[in-house]
Backbone of each chain as ProteinMPNN parsed JSONL, in Angstrom:
{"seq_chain_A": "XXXXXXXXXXXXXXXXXXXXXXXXXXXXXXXXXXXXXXXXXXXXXXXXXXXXXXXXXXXXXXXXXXXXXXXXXXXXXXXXXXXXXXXXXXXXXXXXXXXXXX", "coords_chain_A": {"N_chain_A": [[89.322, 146.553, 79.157], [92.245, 143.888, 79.264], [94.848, 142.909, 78.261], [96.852, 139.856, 78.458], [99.73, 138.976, 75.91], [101.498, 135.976, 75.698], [104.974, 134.939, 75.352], [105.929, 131.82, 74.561], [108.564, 129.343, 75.457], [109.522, 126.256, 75.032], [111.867, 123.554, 76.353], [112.031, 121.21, 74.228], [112.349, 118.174, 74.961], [109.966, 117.996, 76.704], [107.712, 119.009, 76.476], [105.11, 117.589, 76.534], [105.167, 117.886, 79.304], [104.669, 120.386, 79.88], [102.856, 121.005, 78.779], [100.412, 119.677, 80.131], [100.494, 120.522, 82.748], [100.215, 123.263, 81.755], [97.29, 123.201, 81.143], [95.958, 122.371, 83.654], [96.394, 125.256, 84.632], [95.027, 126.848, 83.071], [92.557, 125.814, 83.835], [91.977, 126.597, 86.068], [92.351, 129.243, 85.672], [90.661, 130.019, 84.316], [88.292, 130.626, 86.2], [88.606, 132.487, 87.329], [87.31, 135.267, 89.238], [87.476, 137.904, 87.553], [88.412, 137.245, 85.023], [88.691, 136.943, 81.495], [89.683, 135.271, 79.4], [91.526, 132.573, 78.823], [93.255, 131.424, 76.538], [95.441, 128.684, 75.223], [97.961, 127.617, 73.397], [99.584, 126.11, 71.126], [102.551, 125.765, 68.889], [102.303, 125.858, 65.245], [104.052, 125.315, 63.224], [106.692, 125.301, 64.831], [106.329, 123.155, 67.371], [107.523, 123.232, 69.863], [107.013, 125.328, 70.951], [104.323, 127.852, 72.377], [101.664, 129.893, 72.725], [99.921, 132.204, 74.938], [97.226, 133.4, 76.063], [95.663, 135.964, 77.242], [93.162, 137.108, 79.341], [91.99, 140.106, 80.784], [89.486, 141.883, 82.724], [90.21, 144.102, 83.549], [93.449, 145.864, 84.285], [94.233, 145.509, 87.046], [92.723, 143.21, 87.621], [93.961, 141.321, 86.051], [96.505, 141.647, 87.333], [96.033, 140.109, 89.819], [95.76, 137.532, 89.171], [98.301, 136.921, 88.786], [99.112, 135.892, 91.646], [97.711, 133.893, 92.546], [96.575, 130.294, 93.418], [97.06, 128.702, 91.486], [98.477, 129.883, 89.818], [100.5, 130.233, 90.719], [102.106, 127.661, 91.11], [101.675, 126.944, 88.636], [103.454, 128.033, 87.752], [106.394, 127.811, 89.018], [106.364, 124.998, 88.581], [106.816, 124.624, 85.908], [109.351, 126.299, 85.311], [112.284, 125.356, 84.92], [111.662, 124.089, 82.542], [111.654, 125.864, 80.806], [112.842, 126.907, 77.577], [113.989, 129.404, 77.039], [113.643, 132.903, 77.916], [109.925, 132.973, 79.197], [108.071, 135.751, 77.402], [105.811, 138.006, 77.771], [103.434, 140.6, 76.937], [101.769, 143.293, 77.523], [98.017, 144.697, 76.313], [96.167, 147.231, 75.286], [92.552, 146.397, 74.755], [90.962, 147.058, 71.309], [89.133, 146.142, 69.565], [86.812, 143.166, 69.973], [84.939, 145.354, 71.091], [82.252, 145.213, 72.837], [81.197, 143.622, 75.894], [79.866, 140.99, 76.003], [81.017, 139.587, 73.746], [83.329, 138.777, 74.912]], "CA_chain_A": [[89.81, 145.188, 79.017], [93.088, 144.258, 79.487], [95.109, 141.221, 77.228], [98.275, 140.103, 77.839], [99.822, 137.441, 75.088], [102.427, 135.733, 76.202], [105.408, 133.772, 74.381], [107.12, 130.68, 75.889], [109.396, 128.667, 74.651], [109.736, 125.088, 75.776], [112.297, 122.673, 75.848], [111.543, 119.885, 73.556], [111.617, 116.846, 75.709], [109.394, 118.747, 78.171], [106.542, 119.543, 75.663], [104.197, 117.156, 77.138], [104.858, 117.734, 80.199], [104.525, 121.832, 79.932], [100.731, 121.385, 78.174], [99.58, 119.071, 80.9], [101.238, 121.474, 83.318], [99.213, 124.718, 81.246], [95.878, 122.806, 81.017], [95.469, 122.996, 85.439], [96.734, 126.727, 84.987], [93.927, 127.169, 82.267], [91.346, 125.686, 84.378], [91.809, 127.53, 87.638], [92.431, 130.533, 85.6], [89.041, 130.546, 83.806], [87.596, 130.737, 86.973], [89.22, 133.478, 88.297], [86.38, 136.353, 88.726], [87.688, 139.177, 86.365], [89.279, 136.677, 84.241], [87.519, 136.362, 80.34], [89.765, 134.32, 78.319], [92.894, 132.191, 79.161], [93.644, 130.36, 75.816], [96.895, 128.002, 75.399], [97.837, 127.521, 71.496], [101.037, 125.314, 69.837], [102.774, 126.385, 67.321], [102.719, 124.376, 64.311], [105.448, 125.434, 62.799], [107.56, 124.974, 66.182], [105.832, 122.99, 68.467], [108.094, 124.098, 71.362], [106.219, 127.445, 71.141], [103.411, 128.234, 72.436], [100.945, 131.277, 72.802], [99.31, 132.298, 76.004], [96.477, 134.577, 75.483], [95.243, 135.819, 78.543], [92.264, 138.238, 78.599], [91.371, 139.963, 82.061], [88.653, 142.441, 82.561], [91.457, 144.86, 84.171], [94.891, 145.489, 85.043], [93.614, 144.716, 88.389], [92.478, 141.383, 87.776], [95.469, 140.991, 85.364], [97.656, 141.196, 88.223], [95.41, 139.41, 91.107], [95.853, 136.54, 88.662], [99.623, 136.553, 89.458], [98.711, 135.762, 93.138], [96.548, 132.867, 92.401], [98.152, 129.459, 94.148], [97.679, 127.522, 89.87], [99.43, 131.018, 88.506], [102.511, 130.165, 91.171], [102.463, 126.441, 91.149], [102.451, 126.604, 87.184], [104.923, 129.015, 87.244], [107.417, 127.025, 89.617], [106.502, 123.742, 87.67], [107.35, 124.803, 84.113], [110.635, 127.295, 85.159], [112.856, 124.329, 84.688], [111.012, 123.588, 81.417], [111.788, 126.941, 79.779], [114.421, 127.141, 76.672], [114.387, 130.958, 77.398], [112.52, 133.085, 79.262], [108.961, 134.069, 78.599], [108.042, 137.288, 77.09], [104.583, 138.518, 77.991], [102.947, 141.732, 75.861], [100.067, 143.672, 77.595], [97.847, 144.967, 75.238], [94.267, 147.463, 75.203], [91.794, 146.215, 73.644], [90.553, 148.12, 70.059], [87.916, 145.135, 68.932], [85.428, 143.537, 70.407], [84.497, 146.236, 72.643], [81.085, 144.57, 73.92], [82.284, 142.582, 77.06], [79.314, 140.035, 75.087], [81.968, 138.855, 72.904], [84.303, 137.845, 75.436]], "C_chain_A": [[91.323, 145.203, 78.784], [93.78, 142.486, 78.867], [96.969, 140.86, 77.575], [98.867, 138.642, 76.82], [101.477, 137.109, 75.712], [103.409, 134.207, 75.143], [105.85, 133.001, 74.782], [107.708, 129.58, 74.826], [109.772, 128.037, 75.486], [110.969, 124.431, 75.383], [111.615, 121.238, 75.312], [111.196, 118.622, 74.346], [110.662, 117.304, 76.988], [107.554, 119.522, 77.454], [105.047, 119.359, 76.206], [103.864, 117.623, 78.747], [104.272, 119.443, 80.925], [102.785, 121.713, 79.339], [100.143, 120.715, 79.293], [99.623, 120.41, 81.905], [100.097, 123.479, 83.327], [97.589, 124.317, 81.512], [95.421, 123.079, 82.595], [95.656, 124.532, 85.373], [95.305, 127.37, 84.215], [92.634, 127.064, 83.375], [91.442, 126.19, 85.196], [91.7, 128.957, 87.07], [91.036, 131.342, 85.17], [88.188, 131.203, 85.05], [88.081, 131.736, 88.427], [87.98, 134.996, 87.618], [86.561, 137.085, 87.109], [88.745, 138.151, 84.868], [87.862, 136.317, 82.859], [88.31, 135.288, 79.437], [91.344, 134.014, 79.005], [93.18, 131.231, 78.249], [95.037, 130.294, 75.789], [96.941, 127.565, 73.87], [99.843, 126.833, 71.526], [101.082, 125.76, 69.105], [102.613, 125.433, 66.195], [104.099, 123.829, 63.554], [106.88, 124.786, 63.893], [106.809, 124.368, 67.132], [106.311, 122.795, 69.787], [107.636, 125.284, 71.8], [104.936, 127.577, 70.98], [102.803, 130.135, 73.005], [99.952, 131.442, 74.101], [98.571, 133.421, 75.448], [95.642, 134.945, 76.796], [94.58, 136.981, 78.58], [91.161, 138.317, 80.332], [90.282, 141.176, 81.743], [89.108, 144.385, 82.97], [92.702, 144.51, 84.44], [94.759, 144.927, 86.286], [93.851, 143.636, 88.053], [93.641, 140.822, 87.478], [96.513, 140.156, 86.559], [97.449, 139.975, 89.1], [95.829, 137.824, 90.762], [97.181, 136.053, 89.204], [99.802, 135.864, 91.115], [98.156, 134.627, 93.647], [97.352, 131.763, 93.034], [98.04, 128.481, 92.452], [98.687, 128.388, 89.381], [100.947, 130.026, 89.695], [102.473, 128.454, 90.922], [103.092, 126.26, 89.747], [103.636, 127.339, 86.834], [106.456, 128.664, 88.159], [107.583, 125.943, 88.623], [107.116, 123.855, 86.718], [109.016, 125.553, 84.239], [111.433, 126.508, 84.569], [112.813, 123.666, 83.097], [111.316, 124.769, 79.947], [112.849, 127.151, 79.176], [115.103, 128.254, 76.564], [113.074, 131.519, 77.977], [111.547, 133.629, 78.39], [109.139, 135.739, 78.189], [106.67, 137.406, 76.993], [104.461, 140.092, 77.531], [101.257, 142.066, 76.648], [99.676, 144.707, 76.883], [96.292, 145.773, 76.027], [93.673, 147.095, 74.371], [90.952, 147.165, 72.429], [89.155, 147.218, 70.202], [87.855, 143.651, 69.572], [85.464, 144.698, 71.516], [83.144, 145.556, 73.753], [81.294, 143.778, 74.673], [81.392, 141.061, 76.464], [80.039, 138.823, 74.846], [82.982, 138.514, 73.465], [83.948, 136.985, 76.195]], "O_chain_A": [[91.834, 146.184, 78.245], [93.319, 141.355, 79.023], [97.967, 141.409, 77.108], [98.464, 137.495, 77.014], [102.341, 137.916, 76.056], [103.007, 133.184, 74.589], [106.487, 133.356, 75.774], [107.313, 129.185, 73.729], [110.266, 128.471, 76.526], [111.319, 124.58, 74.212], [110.883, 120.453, 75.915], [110.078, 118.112, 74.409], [110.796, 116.853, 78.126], [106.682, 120.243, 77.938], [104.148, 120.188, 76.347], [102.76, 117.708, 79.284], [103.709, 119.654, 82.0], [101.815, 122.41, 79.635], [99.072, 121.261, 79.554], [98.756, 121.274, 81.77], [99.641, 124.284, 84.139], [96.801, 125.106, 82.036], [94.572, 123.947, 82.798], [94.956, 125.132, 86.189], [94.632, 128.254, 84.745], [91.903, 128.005, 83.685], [90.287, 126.604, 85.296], [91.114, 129.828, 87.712], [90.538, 132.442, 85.406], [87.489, 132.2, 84.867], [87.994, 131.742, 89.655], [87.796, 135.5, 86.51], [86.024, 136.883, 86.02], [89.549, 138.587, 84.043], [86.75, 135.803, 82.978], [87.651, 134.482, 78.78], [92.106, 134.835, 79.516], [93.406, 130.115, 78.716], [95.808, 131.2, 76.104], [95.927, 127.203, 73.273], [100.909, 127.287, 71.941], [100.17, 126.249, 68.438], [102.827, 124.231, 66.354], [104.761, 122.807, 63.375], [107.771, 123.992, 63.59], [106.5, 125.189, 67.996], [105.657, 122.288, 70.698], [107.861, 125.996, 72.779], [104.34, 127.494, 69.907], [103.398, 131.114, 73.453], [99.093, 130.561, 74.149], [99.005, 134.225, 74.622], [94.963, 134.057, 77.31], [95.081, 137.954, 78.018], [90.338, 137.569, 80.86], [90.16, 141.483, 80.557], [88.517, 145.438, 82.734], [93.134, 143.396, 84.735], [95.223, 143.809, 86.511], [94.935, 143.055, 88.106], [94.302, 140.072, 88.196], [96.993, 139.033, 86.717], [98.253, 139.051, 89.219], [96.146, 137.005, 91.625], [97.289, 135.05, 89.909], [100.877, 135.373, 91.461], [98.074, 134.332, 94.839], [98.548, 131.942, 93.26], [98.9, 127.623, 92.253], [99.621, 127.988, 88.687], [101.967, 129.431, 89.348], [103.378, 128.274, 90.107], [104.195, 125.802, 89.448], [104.476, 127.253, 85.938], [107.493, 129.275, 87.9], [108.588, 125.83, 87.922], [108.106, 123.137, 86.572], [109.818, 125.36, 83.325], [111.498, 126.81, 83.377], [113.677, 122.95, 82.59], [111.243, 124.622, 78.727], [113.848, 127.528, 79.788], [116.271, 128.394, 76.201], [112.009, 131.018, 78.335], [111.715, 134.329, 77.392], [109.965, 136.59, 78.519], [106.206, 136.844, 76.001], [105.427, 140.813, 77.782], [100.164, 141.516, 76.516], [100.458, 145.627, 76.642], [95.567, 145.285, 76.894], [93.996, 147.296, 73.2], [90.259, 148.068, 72.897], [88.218, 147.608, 70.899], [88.906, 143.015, 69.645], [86.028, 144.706, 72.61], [83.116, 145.465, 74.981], [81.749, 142.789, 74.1], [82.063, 140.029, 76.431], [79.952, 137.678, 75.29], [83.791, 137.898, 72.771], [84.767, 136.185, 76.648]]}, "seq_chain_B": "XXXXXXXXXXXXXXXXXXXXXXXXXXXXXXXXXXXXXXXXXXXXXXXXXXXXXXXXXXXXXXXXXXXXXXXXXXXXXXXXXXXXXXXXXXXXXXXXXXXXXX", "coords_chain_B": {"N_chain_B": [[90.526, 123.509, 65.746], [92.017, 126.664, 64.624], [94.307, 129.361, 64.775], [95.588, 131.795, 64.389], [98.124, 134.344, 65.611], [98.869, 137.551, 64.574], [101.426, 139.906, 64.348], [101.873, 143.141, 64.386], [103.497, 146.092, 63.161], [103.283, 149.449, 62.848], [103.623, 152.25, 61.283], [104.194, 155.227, 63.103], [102.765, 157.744, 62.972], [100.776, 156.925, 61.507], [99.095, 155.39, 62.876], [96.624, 156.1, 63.695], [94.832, 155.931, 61.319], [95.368, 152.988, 60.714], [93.886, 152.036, 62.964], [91.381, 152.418, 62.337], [90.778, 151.204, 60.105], [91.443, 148.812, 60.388], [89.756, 147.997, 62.089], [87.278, 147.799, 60.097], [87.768, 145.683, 58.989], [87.4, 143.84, 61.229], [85.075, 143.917, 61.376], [84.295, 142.581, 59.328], [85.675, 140.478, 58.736], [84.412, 138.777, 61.588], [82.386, 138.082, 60.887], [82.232, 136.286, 58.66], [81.403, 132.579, 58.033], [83.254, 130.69, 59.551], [84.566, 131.985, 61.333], [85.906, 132.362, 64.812], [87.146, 134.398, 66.216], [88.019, 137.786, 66.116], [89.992, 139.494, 66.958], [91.495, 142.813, 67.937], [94.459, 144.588, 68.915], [96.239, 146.483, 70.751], [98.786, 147.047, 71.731], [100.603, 148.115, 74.836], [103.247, 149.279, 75.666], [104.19, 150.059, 73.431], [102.665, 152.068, 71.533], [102.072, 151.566, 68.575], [102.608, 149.465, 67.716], [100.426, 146.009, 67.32], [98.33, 143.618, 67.909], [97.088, 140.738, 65.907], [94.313, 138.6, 66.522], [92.979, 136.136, 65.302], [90.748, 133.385, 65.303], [89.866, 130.825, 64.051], [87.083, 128.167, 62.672], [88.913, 125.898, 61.232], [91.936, 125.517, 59.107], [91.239, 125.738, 56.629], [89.19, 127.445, 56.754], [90.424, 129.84, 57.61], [91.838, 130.118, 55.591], [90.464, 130.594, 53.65], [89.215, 133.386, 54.447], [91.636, 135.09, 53.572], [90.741, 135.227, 51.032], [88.356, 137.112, 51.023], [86.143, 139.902, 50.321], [87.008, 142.037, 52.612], [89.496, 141.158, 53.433], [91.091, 141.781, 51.556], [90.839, 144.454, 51.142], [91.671, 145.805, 53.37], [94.001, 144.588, 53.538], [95.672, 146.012, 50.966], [94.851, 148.476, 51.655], [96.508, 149.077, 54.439], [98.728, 148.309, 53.686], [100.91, 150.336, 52.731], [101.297, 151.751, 55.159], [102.997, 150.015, 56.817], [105.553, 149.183, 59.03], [107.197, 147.525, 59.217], [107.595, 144.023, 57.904], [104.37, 142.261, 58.585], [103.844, 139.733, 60.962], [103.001, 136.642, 60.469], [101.92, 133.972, 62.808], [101.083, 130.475, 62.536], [98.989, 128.322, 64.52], [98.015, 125.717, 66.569], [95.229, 125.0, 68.494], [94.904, 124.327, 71.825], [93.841, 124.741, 74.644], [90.901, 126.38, 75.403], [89.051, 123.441, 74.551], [86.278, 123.538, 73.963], [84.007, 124.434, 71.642], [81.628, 126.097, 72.524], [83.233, 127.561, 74.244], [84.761, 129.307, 72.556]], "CA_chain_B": [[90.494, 125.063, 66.005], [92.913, 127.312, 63.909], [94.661, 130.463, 65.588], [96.707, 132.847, 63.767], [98.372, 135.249, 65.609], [99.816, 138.517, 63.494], [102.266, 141.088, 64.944], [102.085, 144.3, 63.328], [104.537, 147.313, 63.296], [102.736, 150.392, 62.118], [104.41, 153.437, 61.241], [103.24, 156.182, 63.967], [101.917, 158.956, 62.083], [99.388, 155.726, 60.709], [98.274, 154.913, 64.207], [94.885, 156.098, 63.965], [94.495, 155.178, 59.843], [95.413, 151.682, 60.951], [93.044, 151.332, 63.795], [90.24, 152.592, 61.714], [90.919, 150.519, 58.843], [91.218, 147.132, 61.225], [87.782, 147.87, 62.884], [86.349, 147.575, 59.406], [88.777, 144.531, 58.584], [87.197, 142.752, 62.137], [83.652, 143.785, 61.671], [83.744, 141.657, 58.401], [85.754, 139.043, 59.536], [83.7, 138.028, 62.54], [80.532, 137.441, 60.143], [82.737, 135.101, 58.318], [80.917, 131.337, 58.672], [84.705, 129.805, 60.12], [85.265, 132.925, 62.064], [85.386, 132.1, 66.286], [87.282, 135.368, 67.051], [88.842, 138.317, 65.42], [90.387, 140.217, 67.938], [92.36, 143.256, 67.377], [95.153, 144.502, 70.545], [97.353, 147.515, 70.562], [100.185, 147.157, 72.569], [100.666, 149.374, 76.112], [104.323, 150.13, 76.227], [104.355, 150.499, 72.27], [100.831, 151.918, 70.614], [102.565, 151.3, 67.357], [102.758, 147.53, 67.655], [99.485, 145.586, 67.035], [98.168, 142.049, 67.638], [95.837, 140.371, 65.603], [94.239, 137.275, 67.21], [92.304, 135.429, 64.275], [90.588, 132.177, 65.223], [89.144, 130.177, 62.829], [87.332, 126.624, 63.05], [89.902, 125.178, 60.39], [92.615, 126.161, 58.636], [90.322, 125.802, 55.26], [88.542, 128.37, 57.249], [91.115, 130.522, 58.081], [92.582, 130.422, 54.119], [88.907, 131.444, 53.181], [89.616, 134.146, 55.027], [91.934, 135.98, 52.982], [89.699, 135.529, 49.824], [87.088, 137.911, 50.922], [86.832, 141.595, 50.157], [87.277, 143.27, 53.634], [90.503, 141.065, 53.772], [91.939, 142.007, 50.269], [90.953, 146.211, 50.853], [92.082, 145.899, 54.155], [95.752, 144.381, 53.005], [95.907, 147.051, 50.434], [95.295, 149.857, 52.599], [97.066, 149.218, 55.288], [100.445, 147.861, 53.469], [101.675, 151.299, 53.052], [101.733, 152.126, 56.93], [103.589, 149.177, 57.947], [106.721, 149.987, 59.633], [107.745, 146.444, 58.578], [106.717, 143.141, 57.327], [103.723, 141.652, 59.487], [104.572, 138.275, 61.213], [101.775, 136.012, 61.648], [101.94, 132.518, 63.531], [99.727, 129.601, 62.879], [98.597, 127.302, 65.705], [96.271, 124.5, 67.262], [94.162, 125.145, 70.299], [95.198, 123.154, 73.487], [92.292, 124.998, 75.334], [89.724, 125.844, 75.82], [88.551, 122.986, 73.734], [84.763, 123.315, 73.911], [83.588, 125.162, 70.818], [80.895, 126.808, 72.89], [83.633, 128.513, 75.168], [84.538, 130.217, 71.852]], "C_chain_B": [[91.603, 125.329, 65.358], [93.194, 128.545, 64.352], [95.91, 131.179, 64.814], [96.91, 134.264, 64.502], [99.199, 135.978, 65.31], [100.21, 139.853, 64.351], [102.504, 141.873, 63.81], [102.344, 145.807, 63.825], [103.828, 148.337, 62.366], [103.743, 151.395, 62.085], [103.578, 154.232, 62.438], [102.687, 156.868, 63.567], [100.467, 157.769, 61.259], [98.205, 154.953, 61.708], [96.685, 155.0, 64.001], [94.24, 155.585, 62.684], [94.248, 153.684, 60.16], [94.336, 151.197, 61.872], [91.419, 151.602, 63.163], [90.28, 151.385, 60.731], [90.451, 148.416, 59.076], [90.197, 147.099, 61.669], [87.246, 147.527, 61.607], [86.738, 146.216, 58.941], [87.898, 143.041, 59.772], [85.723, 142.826, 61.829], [83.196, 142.796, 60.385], [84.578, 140.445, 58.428], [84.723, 138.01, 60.499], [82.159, 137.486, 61.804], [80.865, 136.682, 59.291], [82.148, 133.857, 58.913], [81.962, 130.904, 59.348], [85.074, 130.474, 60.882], [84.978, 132.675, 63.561], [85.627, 133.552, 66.306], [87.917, 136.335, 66.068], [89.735, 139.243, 65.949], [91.625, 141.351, 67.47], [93.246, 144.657, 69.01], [95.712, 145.382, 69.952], [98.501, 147.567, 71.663], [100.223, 148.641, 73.86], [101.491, 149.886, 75.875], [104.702, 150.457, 74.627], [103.078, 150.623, 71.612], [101.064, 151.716, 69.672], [102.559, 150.118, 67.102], [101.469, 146.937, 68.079], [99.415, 144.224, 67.155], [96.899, 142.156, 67.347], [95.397, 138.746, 65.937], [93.051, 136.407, 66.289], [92.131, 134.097, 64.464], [89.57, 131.624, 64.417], [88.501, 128.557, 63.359], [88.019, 125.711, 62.489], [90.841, 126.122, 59.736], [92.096, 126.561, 57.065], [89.254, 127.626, 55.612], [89.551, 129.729, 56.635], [91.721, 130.905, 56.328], [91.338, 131.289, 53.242], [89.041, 133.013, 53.312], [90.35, 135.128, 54.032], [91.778, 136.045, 51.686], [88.751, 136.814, 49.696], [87.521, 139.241, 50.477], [87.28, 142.14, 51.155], [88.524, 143.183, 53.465], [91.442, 142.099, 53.039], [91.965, 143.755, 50.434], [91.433, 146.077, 51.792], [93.752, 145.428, 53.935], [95.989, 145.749, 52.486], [95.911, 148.31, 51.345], [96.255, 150.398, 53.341], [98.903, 148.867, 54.791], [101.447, 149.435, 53.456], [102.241, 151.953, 54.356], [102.29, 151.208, 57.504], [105.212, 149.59, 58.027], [108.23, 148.817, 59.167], [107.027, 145.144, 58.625], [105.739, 142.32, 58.864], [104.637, 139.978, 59.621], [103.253, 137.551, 61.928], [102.338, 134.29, 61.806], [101.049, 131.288, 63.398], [100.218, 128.515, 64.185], [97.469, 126.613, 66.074], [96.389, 124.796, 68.55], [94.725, 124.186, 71.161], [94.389, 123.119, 74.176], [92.1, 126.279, 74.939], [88.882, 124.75, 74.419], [87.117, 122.647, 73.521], [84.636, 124.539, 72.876], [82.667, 126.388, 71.636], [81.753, 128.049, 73.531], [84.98, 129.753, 73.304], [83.95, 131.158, 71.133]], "O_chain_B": [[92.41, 124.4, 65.334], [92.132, 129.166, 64.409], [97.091, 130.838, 64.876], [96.184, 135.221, 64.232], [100.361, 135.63, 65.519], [99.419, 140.632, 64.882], [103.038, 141.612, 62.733], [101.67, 146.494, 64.593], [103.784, 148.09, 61.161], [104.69, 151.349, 62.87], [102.421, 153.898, 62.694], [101.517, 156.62, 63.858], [99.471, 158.101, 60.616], [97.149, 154.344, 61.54], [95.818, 154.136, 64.136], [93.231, 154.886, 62.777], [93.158, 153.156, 59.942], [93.851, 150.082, 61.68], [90.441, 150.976, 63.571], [89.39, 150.566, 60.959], [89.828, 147.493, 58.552], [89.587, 146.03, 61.669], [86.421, 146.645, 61.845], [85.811, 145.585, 58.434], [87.773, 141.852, 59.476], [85.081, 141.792, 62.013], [82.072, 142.298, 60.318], [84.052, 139.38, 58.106], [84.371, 136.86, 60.237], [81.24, 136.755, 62.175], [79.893, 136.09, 58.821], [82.215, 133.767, 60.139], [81.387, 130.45, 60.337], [86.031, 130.014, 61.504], [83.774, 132.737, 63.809], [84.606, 134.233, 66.399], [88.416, 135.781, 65.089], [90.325, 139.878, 65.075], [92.572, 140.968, 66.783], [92.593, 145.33, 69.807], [95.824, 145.334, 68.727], [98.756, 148.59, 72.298], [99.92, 149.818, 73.667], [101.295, 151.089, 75.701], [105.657, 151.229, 74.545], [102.435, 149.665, 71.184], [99.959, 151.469, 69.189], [102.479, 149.816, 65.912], [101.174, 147.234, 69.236], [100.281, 143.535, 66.617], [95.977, 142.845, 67.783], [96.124, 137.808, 65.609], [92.106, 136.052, 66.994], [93.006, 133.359, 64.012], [88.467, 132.14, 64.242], [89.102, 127.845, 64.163], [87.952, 124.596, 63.006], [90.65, 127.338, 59.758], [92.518, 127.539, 56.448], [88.863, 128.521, 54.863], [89.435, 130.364, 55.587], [91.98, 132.074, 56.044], [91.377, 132.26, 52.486], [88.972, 133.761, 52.337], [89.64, 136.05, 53.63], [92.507, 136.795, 51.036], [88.447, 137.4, 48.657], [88.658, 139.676, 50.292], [88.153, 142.955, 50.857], [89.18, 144.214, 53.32], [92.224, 142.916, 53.524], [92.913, 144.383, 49.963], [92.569, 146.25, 51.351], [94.62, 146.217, 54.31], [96.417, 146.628, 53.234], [96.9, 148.977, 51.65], [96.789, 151.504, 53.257], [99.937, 149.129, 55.406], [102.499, 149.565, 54.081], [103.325, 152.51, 54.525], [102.275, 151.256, 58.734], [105.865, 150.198, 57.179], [109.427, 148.991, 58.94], [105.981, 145.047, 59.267], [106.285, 141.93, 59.896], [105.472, 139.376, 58.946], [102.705, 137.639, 63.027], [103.012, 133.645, 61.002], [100.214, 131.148, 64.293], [101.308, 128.116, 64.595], [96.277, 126.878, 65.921], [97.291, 124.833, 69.388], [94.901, 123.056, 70.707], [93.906, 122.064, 74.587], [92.835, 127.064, 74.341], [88.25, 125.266, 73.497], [86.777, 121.6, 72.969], [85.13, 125.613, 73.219], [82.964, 127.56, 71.406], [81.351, 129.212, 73.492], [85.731, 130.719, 73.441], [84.629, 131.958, 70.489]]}, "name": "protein", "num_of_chains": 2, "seq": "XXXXXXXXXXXXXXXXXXXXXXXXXXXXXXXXXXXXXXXXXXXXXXXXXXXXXXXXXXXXXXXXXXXXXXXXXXXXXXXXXXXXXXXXXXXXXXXXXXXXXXXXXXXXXXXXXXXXXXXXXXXXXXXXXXXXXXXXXXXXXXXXXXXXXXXXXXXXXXXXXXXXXXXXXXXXXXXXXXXXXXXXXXXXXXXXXXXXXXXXXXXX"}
C-alpha cells in the first residue's frame, strides 16, 4: 500500500471555490480501481490549508491516478488558486496492514 | 468527523523502537469507541519521518483519546527518540462524508 499526503495551501478568497473544485476530484478518484482512500480535510486552525490523503493500493495505481482526466482538470482548475505550491509526501504503510481496513 | 494529522521526526538509531512501539499505540487506539482510523505511515524518501493519521468521530473523541493508557505509555516511550517536537494538525472532514465510507 502506497499513501501519499499532500499539503496545499489556498488562497483565501478561493477557499470555496478550491473544496467544490476537490469534492469532483474526490469522487472520480474513489472510483479509480486501485484507489482505497482519497480524503480532503480543512484545517481548523488555518482554513486555507488543507490535507489530501490519498491511499492507493500501489505506486502503480498511485501514479495511473495522475493520468486520470478529474486528477488533470482539478489540477489545472485549482493552479491559479494556490498561495504556494503543493507539497505531496509518499509514504509505506506500517498500520493497518489488512487491505480490510482500508 | 475529527482528523489529526501528526508529523514525527524520529531519531534513526529509534527507527525500529518507534515502529514497534506505534503498532501497539494503533492496535489500542482503533478499539477506542470514537476511533474511525488510526493509521500509522513512514515516509519513502525519509524512513525517519512518520505520519500519524488519527480520525476520530469528534473532537471530544479525539481528546478521550489521549486519556487512555496505550496513549500515555506510548507518549512516554517514545518521547526520548524524537528527533524533534511532533507537530500535529487538527481538521474537519470535507469528504468522504458518509460515516460508513470510514
Amino acid at each position: 500500500m502506497y499513501v501519499t499526503s499532500v499539503n496545499v495551501y489556498v488562497k483565501k478568497d478561493h477557499v470555496e471555490d478550491f473544496i467544490e473544485a476537490t469534492r469532483a476530484n474526490h469522487e472520480g478518484s474513489v472510483k479509480e480501481p486501485g484507489n482505497m482512500r482519497f480524503d480532503v480535510l480543512q484545517g481548523i486552525a488555518d482554513p486555507a490549508k488543507f490535507l489530501l490523503y490519498e491511499a492507493y493500493e500501489s505506486e502503480e495505481a498511485a501514479k495511473a491516478h495522475k493520468e486520470t482526466p478529474h486528477y488533470k482538470l482539478w489540477k489545472e482548475t485549482v493552479e491559479p488558486w494556490m498561495d504556494k505550491p503543493r507539497e505531496g509526501t509518499p509514504h509505506r504503510v506500517i498500520c493497518p496492514v489488512e487491505r480490510s481496513r482500508w
